[in-house]
PASEBA-1860 file (N, C-alpha, C; in nm, 3 decimals):
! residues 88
1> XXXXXXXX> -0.580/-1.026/-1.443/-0.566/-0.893/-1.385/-0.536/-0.906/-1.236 ~ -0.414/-0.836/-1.162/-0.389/-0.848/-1.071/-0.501/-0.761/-0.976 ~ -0.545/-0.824/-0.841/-0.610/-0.766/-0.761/-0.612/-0.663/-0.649 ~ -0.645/-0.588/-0.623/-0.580/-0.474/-0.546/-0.551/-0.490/-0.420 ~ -0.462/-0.466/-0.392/-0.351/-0.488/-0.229/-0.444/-0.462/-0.160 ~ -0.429/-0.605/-0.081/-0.505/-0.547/0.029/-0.423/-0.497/0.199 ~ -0.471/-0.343/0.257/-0.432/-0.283/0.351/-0.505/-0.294/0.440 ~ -0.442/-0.356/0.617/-0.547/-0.427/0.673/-0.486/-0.332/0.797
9> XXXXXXXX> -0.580/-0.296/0.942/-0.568/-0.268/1.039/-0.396/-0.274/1.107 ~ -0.334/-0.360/1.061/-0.205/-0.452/1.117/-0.111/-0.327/1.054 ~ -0.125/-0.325/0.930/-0.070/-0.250/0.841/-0.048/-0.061/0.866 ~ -0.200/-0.050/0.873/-0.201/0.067/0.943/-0.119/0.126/1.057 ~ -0.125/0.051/1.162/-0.055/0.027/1.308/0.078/0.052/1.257 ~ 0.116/-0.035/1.214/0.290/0.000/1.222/0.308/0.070/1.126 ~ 0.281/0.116/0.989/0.352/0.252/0.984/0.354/0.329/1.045 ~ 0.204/0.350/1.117/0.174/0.456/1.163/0.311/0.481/1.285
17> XXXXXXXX> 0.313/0.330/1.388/0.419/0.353/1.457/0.577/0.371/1.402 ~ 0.592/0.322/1.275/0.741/0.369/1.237/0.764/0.538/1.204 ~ 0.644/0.571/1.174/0.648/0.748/1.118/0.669/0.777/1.277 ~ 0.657/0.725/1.398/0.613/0.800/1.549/0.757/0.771/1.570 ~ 0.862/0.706/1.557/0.954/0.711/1.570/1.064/0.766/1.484 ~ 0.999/0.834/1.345/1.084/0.872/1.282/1.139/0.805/1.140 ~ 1.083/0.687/1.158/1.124/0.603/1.056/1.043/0.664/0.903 ~ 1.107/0.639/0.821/1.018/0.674/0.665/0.969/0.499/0.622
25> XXXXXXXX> 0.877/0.535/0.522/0.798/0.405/0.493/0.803/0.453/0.327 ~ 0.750/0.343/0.248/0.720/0.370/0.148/0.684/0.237/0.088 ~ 0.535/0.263/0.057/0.458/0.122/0.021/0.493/0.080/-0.130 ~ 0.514/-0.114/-0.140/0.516/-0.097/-0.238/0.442/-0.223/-0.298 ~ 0.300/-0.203/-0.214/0.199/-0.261/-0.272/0.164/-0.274/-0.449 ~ 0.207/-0.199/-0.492/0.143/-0.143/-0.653/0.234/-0.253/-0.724 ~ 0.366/-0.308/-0.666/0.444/-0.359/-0.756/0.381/-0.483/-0.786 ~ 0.321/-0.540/-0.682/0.298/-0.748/-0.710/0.377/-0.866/-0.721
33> XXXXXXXX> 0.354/-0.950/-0.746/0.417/-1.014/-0.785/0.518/-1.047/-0.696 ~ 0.450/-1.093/-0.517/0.495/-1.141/-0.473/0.606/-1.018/-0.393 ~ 0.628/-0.935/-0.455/0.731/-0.849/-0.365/0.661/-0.807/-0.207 ~ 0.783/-0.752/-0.169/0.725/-0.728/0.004/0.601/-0.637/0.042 ~ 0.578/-0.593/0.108/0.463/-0.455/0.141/0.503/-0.340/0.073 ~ 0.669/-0.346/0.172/0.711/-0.178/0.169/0.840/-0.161/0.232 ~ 0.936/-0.076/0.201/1.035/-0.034/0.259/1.035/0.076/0.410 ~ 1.087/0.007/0.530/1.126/0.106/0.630/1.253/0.143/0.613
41> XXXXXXXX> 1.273/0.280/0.634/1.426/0.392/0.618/1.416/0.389/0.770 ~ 1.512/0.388/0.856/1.534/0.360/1.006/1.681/0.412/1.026 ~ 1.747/0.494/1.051/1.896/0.593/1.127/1.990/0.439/1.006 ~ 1.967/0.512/0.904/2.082/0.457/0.818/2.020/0.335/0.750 ~ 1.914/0.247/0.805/1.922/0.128/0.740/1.793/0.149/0.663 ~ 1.755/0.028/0.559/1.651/0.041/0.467/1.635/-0.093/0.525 ~ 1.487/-0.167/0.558/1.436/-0.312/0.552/1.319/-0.330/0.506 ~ 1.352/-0.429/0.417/1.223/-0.471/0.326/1.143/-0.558/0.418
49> XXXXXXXX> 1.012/-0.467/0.412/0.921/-0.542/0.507/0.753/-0.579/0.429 ~ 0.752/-0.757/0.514/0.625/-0.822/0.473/0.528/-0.784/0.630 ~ 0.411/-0.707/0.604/0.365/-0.756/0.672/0.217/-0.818/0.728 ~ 0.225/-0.880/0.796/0.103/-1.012/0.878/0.050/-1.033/0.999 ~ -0.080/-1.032/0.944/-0.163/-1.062/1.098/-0.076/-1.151/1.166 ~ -0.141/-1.190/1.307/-0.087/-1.298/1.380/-0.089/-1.399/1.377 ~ -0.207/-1.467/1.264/-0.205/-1.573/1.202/-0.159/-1.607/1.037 ~ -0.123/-1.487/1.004/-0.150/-1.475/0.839/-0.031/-1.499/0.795
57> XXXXXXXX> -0.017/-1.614/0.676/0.060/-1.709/0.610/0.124/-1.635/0.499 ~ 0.254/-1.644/0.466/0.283/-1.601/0.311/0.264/-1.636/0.205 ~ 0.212/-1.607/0.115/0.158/-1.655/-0.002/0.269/-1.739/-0.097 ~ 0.233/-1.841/-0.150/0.351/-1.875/-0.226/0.412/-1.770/-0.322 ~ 0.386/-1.708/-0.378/0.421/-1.606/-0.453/0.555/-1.518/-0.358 ~ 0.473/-1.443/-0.283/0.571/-1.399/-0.118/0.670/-1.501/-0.132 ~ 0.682/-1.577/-0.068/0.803/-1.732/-0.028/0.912/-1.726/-0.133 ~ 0.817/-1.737/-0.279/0.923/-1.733/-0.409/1.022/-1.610/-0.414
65> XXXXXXXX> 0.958/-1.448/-0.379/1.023/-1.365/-0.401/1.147/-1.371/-0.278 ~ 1.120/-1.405/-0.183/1.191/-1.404/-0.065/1.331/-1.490/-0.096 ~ 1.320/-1.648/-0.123/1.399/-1.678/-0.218/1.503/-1.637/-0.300 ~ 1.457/-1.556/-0.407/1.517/-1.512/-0.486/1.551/-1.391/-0.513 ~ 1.556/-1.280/-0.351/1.631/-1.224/-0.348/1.791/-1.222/-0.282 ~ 1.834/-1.347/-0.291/1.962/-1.321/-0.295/1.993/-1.317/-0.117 ~ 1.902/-1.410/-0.058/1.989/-1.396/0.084/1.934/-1.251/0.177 ~ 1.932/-1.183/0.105/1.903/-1.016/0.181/1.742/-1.051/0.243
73> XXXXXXXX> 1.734/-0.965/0.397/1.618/-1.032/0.494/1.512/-0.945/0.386 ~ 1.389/-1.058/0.438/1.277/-0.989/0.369/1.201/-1.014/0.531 ~ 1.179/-0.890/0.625/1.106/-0.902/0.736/0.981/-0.918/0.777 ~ 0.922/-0.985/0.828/0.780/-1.043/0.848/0.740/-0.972/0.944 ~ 0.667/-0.870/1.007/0.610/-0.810/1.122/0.514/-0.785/1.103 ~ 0.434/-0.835/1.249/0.276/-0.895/1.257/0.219/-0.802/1.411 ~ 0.329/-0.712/1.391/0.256/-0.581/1.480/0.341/-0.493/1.503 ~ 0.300/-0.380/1.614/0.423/-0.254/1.656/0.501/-0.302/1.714
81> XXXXXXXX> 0.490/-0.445/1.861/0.617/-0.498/1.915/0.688/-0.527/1.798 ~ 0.670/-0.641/1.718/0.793/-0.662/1.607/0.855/-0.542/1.526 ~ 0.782/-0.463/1.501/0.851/-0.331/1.435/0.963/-0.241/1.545 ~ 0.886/-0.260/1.643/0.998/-0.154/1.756/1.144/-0.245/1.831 ~ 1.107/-0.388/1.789/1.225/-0.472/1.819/1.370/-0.474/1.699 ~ 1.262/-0.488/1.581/1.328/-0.460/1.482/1.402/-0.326/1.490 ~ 1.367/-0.166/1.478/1.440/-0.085/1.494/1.505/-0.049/1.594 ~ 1.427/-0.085/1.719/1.518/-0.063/1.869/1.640/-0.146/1.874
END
């Protein structure tokens, strides 16, 4: 039985800051199996985003899916600077 996502302080923070800029989010914790967090919608673009404390590692599972999607970024942001670099 898969275990329930865990949503950590880090997590909180930057949606919270992508909704302050406008950005849409949409978690997609529920899926598993290694897929990303969640999708940011940003003035036209969609990026699939992982994200991680400042020390926190990707799980092999994570690594595999990243892999095998085909080249397309799977983004790692480990706070609001990386999120506001990313959309700015």
């Amino acid at each position: 039985m898969r275990r329930a996502a865990k949503i950590d302080a880090t997590q909180v923070d930057i949606v919270q800051a992508a909704r302050d800029i406008g950005a849409s989010w949409v978690s997609l914790a529920a899926v598993g199996k290694g897929c990303p967090d969640g999708i940011i919608g940003f003035r036209g673009q969609n990026h699939l985003i992982e994200i991680k404390t400042k020390t926190g590692r990707l799980r092999p599972s994570q690594e595999q899916f990243i892999q095998a999607w085909n080249g397309a970024p799977v983004v790692v942001l480990r706070g609001v600077d990386d999120l506001l670099r990313l959309l700015t």
